[in-house]
C-alpha positions in Angstrom: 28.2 32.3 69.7 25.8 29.5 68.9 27.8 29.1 65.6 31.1 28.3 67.5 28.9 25.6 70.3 27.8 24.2 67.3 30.9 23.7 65.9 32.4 22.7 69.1 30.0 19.9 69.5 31.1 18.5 65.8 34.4 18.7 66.5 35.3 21.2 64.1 36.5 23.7 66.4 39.0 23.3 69.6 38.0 25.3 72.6 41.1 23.7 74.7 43.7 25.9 76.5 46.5 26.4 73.8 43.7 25.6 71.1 45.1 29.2 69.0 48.8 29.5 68.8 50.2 33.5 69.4 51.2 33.7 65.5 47.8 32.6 64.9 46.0 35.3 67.8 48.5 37.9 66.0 47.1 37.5 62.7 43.9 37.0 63.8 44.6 40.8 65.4 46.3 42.2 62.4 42.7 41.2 60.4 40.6 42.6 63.0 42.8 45.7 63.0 42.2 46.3 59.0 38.9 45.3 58.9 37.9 48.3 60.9 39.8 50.4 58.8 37.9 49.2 56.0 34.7 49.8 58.1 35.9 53.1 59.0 36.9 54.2 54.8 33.7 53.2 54.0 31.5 55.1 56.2 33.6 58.0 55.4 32.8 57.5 51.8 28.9 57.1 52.8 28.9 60.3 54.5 31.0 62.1 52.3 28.4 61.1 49.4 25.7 61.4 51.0 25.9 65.1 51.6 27.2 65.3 48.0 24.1 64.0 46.7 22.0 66.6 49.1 23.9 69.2 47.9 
């Protein structure tokens, strides 16, 4: 949060209404959406290898 006030006070972010266009919110989405999917493989793998190595 203080990252994007920051930024907001340099100018380098707009915090207007209409500031993020629906293609862009969308794709924002679609990279949220596989980034837990990623999260969610790799603590799969962790587990998984964890009780490998106890085994």
């Amino acid at each position: 949060m203080y990252g994007w006030m920051r930024a907001s006070r340099l100018g380098n972010l707009g915090l207007r209404a209409g500031s993020q266009t629906p293609l862009s919110a969308m794709t924002l989405n679609g990279e949220l959406i596989q980034l837990r999917q990623q999260v969610k493989e790799q603590d799969e793998f962790l587990v998984k290898s964890h009780r490998d190595w106890r085994a």
